[in-house]
N, CA, C, O and CB atoms as a CASP TS submission, in Angstrom:
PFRMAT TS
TARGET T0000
AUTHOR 0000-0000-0000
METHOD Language model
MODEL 1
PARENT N/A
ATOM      1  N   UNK     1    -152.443  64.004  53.813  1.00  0.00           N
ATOM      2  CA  UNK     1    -151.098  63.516  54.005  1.00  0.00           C
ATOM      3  C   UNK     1    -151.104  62.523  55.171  1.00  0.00           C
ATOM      4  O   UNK     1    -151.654  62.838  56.227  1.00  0.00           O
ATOM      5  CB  UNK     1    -150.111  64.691  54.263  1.00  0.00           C
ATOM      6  N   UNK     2    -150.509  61.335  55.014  1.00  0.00           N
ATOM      7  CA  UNK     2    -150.054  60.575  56.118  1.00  0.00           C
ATOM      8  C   UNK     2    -149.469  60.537  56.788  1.00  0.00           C
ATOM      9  O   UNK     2    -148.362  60.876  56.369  1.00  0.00           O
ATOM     10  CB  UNK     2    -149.840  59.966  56.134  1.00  0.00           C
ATOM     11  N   UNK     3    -149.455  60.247  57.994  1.00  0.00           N
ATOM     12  CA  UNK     3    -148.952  60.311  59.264  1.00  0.00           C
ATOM     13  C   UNK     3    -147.250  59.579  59.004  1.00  0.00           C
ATOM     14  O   UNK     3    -147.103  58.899  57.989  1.00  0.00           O
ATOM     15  CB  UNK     3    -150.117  59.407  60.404  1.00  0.00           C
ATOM     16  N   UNK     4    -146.036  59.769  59.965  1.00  0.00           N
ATOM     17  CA  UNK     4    -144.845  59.115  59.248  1.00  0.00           C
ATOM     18  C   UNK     4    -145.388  57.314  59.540  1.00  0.00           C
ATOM     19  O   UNK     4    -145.628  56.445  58.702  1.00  0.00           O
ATOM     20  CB  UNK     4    -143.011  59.694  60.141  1.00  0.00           C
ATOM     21  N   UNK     5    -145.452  57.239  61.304  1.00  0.00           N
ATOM     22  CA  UNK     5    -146.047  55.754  61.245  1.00  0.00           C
ATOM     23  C   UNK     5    -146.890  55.052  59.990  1.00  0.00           C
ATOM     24  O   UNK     5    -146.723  53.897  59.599  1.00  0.00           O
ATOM     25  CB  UNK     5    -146.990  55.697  62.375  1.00  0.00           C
ATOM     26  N   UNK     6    -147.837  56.023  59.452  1.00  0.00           N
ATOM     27  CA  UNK     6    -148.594  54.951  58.761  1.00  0.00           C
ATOM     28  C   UNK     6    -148.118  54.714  57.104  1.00  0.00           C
ATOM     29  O   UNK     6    -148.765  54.238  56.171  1.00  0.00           O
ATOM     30  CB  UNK     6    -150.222  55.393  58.863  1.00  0.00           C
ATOM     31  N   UNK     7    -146.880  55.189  57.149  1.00  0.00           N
ATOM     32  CA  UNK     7    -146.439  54.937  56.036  1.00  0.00           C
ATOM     33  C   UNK     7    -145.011  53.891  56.521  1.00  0.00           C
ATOM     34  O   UNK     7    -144.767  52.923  55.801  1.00  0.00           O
ATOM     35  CB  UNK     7    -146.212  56.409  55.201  1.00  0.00           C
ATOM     36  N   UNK     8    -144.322  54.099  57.479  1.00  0.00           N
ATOM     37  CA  UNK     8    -143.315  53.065  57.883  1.00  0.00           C
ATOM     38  C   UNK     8    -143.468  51.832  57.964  1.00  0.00           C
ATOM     39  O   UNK     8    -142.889  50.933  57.355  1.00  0.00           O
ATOM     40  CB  UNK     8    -142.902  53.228  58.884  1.00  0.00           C
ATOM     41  N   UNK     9    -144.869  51.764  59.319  1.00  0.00           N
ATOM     42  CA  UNK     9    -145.251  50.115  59.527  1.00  0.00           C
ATOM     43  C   UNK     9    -145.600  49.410  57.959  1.00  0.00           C
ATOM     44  O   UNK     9    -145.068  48.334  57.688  1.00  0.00           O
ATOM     45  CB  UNK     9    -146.871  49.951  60.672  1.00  0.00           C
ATOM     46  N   UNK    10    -146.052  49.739  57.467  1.00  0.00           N
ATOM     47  CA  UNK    10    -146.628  48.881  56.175  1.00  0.00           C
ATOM     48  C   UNK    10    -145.206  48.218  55.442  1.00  0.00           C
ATOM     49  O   UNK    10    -145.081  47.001  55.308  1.00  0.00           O
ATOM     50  CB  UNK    10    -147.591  50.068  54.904  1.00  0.00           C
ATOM     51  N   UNK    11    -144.161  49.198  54.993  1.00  0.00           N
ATOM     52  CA  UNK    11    -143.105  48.467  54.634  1.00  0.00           C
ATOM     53  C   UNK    11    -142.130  47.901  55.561  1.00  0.00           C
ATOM     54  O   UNK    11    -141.133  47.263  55.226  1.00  0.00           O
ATOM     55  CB  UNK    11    -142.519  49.132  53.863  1.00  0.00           C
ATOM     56  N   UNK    12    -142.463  48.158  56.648  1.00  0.00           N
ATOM     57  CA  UNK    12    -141.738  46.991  57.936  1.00  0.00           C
ATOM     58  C   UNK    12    -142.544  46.055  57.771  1.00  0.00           C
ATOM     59  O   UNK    12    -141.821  45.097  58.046  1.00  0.00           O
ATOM     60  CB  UNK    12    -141.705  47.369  59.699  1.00  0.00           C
ATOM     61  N   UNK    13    -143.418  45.683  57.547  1.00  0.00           N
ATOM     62  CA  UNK    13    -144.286  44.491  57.616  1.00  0.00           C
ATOM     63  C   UNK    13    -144.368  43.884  56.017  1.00  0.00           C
ATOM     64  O   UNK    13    -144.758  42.737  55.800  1.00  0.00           O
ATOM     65  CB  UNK    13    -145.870  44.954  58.269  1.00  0.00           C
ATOM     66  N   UNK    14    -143.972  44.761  54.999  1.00  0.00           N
ATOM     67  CA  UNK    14    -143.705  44.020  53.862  1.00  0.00           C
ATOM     68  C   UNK    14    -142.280  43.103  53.855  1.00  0.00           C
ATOM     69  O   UNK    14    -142.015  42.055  53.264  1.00  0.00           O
ATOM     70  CB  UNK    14    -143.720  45.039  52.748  1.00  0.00           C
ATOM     71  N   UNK    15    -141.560  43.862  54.672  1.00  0.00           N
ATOM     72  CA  UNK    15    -139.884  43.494  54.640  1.00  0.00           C
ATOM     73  C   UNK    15    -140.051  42.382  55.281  1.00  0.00           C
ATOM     74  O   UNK    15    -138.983  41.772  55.229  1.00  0.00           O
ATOM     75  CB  UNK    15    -138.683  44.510  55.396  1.00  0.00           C
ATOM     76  N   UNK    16    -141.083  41.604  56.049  1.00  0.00           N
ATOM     77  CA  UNK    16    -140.549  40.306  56.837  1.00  0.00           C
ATOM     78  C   UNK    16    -141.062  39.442  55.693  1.00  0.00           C
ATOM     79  O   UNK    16    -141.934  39.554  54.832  1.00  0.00           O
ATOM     80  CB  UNK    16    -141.230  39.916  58.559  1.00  0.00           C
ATOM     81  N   UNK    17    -139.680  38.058  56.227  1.00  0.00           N
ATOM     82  CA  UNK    17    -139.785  37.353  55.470  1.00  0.00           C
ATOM     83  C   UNK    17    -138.864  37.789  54.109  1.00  0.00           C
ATOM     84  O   UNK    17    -138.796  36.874  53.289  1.00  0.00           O
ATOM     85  CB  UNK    17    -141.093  37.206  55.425  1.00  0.00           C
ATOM     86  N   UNK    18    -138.483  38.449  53.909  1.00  0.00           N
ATOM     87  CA  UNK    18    -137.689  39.034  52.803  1.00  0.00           C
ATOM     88  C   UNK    18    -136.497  39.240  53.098  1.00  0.00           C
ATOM     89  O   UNK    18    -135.486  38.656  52.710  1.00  0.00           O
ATOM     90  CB  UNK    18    -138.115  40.159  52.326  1.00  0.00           C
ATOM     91  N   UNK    19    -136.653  40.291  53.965  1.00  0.00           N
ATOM     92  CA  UNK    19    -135.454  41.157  54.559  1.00  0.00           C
ATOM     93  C   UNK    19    -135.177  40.218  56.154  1.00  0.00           C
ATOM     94  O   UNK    19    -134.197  39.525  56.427  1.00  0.00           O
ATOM     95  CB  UNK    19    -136.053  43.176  54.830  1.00  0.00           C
ATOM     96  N   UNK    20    -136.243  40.456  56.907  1.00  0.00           N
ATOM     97  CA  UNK    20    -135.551  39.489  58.236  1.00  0.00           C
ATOM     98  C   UNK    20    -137.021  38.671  58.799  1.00  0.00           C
ATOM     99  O   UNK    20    -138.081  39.227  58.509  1.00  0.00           O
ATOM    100  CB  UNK    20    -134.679  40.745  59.845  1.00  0.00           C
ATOM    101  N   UNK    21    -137.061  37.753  59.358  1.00  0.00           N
ATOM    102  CA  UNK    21    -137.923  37.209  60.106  1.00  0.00           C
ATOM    103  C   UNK    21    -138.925  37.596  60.868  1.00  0.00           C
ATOM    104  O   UNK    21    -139.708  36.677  61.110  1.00  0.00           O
ATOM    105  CB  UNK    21    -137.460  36.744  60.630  1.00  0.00           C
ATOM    106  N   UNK    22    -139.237  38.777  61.414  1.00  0.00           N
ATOM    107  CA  UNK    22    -139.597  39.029  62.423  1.00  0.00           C
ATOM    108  C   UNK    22    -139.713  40.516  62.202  1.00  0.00           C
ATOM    109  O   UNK    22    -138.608  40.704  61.693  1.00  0.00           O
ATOM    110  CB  UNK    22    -138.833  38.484  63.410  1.00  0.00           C
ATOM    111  N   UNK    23    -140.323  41.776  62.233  1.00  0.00           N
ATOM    112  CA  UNK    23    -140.390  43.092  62.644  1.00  0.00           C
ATOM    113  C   UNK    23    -139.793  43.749  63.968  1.00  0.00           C
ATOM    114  O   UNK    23    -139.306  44.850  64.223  1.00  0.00           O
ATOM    115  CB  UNK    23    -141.611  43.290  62.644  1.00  0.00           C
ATOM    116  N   UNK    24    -140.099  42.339  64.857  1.00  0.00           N
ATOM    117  CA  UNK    24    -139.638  42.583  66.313  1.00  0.00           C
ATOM    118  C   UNK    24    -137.988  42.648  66.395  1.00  0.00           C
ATOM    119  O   UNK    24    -137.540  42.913  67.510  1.00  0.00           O
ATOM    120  CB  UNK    24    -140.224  41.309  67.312  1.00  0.00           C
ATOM    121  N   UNK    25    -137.215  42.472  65.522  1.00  0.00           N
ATOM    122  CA  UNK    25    -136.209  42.212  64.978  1.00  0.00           C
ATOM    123  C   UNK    25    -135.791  43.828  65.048  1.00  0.00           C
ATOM    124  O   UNK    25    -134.749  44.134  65.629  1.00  0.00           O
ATOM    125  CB  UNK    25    -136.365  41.365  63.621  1.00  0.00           C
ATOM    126  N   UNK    26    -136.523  44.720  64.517  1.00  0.00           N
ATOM    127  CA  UNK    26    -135.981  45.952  64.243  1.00  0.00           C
ATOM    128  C   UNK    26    -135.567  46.752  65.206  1.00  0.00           C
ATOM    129  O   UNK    26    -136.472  46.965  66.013  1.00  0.00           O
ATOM    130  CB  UNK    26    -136.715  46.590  63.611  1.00  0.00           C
ATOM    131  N   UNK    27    -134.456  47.349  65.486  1.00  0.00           N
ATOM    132  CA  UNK    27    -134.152  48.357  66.711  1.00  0.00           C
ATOM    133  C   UNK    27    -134.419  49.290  66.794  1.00  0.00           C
ATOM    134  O   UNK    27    -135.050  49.736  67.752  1.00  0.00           O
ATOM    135  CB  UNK    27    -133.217  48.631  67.041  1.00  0.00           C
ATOM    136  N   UNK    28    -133.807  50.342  65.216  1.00  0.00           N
ATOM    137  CA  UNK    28    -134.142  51.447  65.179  1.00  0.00           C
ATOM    138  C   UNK    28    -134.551  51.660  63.924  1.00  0.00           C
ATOM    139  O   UNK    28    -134.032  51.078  62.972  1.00  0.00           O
ATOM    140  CB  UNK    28    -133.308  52.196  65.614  1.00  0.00           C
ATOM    141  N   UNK    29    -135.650  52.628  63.789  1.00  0.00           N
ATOM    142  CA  UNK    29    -136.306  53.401  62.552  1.00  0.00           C
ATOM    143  C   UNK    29    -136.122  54.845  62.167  1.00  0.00           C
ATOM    144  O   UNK    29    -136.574  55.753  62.864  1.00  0.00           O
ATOM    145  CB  UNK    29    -137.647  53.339  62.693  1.00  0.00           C
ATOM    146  N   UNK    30    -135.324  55.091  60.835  1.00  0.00           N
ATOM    147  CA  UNK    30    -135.128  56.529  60.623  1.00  0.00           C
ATOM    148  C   UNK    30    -135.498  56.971  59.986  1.00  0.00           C
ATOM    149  O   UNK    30    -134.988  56.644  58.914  1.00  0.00           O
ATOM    150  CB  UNK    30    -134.337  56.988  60.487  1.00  0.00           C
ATOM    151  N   UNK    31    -136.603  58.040  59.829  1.00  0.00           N
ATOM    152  CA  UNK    31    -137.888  58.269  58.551  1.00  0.00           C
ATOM    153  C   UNK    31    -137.917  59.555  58.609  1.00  0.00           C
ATOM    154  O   UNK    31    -138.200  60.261  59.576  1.00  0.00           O
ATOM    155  CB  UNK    31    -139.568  57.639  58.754  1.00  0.00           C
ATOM    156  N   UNK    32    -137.437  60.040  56.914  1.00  0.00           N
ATOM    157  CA  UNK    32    -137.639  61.471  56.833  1.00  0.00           C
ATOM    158  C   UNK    32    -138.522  61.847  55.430  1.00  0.00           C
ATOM    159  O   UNK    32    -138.447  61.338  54.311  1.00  0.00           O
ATOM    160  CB  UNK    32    -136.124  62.204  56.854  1.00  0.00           C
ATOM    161  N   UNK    33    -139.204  62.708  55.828  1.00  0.00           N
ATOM    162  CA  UNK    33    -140.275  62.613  54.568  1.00  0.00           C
ATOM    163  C   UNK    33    -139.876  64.914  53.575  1.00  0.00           C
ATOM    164  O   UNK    33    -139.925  66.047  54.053  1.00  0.00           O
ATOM    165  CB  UNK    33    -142.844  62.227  55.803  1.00  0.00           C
ATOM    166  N   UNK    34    -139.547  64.339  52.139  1.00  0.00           N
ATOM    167  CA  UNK    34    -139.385  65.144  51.664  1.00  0.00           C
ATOM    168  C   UNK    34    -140.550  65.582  50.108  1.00  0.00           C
ATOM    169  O   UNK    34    -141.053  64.799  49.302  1.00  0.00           O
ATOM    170  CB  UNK    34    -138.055  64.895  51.649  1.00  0.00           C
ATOM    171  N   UNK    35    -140.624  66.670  50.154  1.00  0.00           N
ATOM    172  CA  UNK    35    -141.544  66.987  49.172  1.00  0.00           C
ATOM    173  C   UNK    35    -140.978  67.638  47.931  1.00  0.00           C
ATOM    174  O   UNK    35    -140.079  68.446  48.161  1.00  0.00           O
ATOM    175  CB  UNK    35    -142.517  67.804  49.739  1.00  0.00           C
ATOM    176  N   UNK    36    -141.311  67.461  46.667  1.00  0.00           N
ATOM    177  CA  UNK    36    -141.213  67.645  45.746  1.00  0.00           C
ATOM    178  C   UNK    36    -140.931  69.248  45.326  1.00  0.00           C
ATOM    179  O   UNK    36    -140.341  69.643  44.321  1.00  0.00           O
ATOM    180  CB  UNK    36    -142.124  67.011  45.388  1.00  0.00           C
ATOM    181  N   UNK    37    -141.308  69.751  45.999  1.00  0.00           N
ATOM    182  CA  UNK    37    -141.448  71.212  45.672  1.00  0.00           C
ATOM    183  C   UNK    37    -140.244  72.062  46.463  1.00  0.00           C
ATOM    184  O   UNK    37    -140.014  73.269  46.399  1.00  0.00           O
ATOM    185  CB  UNK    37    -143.014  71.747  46.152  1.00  0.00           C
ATOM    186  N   UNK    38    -139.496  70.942  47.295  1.00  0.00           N
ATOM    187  CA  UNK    38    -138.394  71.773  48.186  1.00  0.00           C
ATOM    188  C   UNK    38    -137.136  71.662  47.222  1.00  0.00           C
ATOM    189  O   UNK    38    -136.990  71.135  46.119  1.00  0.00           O
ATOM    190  CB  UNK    38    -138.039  71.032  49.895  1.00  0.00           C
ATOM    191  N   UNK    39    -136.208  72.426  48.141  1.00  0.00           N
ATOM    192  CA  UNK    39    -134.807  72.297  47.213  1.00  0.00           C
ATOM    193  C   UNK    39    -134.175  71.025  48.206  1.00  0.00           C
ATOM    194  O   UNK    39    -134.360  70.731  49.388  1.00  0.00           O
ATOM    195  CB  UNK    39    -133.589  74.065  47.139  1.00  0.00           C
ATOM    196  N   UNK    40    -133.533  70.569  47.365  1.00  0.00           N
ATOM    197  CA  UNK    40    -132.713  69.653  48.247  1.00  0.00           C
ATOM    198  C   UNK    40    -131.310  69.177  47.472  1.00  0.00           C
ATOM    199  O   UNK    40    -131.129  69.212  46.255  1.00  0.00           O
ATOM    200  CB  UNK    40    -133.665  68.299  48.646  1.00  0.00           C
ATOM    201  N   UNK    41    -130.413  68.747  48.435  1.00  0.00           N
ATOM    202  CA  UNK    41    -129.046  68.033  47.701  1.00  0.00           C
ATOM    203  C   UNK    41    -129.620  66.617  46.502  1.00  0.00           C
ATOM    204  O   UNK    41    -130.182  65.604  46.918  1.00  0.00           O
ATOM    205  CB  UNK    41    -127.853  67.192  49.299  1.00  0.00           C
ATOM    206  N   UNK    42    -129.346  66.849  45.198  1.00  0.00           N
ATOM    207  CA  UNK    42    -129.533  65.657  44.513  1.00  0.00           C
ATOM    208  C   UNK    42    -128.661  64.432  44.358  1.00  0.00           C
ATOM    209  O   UNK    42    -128.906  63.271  44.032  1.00  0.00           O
ATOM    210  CB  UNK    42    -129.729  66.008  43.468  1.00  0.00           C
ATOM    211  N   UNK    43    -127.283  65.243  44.786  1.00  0.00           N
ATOM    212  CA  UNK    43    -125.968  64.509  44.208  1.00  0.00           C
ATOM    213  C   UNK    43    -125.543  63.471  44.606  1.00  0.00           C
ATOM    214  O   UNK    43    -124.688  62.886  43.941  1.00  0.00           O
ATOM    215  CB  UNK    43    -124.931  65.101  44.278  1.00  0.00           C
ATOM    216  N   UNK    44    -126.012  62.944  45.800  1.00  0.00           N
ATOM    217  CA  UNK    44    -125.879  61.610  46.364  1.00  0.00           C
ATOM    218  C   UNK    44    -126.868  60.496  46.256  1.00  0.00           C
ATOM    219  O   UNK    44    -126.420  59.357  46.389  1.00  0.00           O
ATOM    220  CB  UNK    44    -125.719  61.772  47.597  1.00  0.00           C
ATOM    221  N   UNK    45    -128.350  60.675  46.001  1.00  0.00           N
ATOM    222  CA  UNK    45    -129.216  60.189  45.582  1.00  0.00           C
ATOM    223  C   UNK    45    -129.094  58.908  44.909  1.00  0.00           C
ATOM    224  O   UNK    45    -128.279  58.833  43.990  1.00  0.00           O
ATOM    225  CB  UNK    45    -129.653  60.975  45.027  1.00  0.00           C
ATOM    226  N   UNK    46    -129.838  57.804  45.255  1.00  0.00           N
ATOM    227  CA  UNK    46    -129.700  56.377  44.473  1.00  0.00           C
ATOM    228  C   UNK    46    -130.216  56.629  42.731  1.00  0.00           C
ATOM    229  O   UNK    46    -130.916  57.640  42.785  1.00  0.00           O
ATOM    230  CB  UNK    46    -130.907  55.055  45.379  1.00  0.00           C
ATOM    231  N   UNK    47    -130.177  56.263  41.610  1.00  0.00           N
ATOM    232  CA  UNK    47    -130.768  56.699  40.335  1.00  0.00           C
ATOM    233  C   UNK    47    -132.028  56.557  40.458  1.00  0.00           C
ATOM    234  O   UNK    47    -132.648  57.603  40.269  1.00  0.00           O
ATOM    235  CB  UNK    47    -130.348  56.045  39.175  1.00  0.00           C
ATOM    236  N   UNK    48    -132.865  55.336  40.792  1.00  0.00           N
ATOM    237  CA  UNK    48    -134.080  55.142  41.216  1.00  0.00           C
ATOM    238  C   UNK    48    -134.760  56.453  41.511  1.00  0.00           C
ATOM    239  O   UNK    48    -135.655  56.951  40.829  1.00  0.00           O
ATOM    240  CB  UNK    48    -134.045  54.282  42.302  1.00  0.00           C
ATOM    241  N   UNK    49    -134.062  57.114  42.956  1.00  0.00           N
ATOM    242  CA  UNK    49    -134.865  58.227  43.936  1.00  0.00           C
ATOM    243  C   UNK    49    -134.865  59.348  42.868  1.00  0.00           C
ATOM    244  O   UNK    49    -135.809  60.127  42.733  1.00  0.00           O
ATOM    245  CB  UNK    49    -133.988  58.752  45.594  1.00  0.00           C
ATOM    246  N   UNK    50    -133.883  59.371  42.217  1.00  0.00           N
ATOM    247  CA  UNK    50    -133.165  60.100  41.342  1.00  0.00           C
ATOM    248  C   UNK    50    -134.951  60.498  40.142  1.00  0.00           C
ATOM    249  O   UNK    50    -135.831  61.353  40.239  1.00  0.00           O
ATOM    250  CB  UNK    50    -131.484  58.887  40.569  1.00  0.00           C
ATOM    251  N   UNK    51    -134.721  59.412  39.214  1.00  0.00           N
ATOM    252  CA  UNK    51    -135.673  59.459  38.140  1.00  0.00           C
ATOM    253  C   UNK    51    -137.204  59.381  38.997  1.00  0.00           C
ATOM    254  O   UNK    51    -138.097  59.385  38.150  1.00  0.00           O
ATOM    255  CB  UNK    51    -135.361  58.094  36.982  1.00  0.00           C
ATOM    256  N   UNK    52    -137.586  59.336  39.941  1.00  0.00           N
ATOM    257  CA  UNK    52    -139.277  59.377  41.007  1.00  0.00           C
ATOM    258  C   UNK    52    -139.384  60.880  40.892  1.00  0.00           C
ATOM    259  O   UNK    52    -140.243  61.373  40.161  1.00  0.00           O
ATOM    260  CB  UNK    52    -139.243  58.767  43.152  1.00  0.00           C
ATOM    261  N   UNK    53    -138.322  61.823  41.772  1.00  0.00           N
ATOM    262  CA  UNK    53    -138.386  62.849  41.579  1.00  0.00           C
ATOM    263  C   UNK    53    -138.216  64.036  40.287  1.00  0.00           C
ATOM    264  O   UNK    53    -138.594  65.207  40.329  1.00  0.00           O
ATOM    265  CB  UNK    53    -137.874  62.858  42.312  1.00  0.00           C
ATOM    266  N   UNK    54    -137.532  63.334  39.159  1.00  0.00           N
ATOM    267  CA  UNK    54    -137.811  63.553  37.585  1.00  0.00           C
ATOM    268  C   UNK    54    -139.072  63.313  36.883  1.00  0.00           C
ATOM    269  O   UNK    54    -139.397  63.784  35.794  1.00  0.00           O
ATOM    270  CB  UNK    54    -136.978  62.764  36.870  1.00  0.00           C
ATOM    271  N   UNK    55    -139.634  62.654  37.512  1.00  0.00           N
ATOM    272  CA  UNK    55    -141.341  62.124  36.835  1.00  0.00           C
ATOM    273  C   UNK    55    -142.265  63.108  37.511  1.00  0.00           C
ATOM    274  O   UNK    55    -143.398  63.485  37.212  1.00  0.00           O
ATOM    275  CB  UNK    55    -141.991  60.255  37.349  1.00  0.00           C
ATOM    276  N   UNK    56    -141.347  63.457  38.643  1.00  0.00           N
ATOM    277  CA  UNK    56    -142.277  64.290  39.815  1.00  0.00           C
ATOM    278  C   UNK    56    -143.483  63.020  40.625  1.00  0.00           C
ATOM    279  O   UNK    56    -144.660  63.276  40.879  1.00  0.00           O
ATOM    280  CB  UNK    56    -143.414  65.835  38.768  1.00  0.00           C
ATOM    281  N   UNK    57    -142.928  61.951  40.846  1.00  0.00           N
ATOM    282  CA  UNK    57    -144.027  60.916  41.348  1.00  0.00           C
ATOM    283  C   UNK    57    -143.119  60.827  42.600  1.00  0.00           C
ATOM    284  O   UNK    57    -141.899  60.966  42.509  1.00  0.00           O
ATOM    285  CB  UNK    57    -144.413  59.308  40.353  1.00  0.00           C
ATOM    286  N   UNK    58    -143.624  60.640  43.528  1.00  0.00           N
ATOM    287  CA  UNK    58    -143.743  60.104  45.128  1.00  0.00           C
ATOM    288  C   UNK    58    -142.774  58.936  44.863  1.00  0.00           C
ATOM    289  O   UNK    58    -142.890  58.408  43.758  1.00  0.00           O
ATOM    290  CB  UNK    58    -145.506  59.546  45.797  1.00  0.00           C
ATOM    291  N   UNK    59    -141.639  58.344  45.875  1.00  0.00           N
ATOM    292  CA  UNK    59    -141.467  57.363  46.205  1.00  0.00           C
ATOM    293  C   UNK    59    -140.839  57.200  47.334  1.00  0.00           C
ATOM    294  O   UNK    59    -140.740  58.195  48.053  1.00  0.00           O
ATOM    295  CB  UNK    59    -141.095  56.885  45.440  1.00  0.00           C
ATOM    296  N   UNK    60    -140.130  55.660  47.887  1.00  0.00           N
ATOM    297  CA  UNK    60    -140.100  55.706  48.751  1.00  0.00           C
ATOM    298  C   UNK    60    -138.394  55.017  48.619  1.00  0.00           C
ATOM    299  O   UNK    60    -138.008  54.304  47.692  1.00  0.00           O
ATOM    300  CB  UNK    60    -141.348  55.242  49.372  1.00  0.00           C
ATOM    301  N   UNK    61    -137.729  55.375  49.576  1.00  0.00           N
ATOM    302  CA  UNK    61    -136.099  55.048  49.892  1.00  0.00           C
ATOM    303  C   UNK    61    -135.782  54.086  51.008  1.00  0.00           C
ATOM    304  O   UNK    61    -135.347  54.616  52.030  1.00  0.00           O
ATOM    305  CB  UNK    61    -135.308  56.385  50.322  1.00  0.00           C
ATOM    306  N   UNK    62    -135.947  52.450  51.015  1.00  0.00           N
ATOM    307  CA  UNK    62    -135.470  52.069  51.770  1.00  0.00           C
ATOM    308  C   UNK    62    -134.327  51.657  51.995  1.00  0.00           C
ATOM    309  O   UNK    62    -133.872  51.113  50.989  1.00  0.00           O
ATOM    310  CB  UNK    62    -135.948  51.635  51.938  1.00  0.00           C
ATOM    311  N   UNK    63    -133.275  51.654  53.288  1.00  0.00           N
ATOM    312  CA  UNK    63    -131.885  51.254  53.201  1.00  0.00           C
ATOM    313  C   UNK    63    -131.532  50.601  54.681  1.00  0.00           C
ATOM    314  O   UNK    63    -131.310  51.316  55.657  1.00  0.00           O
ATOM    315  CB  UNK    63    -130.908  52.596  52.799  1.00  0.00           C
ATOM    316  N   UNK    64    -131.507  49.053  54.731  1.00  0.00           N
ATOM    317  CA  UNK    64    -131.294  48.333  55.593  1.00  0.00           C
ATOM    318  C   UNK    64    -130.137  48.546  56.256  1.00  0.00           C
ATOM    319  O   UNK    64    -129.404  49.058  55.410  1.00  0.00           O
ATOM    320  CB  UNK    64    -131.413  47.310  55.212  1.00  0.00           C
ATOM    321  N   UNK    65    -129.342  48.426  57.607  1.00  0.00           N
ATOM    322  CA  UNK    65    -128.643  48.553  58.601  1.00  0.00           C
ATOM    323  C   UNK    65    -128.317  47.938  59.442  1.00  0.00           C
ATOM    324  O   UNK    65    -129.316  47.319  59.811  1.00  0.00           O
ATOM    325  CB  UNK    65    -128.840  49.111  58.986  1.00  0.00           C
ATOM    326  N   UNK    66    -127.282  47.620  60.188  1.00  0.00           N
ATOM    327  CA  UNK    66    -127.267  47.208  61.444  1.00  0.00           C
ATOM    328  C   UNK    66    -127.529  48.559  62.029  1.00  0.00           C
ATOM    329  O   UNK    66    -127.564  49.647  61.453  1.00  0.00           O
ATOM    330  CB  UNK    66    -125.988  46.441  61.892  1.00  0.00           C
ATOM    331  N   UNK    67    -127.745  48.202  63.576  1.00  0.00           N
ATOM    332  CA  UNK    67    -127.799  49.548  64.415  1.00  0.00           C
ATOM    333  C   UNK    67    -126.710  49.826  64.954  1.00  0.00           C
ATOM    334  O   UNK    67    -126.136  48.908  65.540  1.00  0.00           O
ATOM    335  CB  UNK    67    -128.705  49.613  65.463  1.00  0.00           C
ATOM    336  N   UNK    68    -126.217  50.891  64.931  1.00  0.00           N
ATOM    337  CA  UNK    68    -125.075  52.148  65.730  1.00  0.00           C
ATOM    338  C   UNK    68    -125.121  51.931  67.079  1.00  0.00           C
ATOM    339  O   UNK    68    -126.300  51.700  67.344  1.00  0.00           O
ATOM    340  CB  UNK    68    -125.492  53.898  65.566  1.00  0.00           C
ATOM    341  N   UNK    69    -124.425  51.881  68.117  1.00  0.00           N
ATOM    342  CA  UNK    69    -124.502  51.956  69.264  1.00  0.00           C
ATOM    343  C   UNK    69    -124.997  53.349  69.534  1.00  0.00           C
ATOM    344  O   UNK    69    -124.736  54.416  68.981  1.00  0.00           O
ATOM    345  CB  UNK    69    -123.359  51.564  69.810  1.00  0.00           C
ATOM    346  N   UNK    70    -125.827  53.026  70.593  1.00  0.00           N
ATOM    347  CA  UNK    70    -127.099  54.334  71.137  1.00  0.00           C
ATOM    348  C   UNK    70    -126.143  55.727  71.320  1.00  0.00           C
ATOM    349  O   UNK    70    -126.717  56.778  71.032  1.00  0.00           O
ATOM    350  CB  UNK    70    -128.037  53.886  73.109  1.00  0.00           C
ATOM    351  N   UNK    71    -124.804  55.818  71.750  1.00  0.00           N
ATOM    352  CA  UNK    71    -124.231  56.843  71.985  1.00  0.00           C
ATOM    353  C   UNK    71    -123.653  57.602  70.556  1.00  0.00           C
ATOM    354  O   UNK    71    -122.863  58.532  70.717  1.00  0.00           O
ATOM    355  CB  UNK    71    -123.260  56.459  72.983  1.00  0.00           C
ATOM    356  N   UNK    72    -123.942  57.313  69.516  1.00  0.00           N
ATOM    357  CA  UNK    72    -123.976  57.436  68.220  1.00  0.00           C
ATOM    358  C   UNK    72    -124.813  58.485  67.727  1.00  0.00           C
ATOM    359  O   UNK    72    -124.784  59.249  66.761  1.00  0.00           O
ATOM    360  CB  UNK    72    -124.299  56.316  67.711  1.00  0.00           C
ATOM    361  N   UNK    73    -125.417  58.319  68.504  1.00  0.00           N
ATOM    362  CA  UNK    73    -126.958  58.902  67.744  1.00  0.00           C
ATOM    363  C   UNK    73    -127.562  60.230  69.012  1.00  0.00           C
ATOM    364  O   UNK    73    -128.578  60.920  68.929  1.00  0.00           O
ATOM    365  CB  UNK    73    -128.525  57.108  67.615  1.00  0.00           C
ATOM    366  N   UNK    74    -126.798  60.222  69.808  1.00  0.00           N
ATOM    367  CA  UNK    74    -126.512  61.555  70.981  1.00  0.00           C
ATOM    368  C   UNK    74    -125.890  62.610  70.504  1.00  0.00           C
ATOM    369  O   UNK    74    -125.652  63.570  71.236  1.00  0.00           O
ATOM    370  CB  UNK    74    -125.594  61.238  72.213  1.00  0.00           C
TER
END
């Protein structure tokens, strides 16, 4: 299993040029890693995340942001 970094940086570094200019660009990163075999809420789920976990295949959920002011997140 991979580390969370070494699965984040790679699609921060796919996203430039796409998504924004620069990586250095990014403020904050929020990465939660879930496994197939747990229970979890489905009902809000994008269809995409939706049908990965119906195949039972791995994927990945990205969702761009501005950042929250820091007292937000206290």
């Amino acid at each position: 299993m991979l580390p969370m970094d070494d699965i984040v940086k790679p699609i921060q570094d796919a996203l430039v040029g796409v998504v924004f200019a620069d990586d250095s660009l990014i403020a904050d990163v929020e990465s939660h890693r879930r496994f197939l075999n747990s229970t979890f809420d489905v009902t809000r789920l994008p269809p995409l995340v939706l049908a990965g976990i119906a195949a039972q295949e791995g994927c990945v959920y990205v969702k761009i942001s501005r950042s929250r002011p820091l007292g937000e997140y206290l």
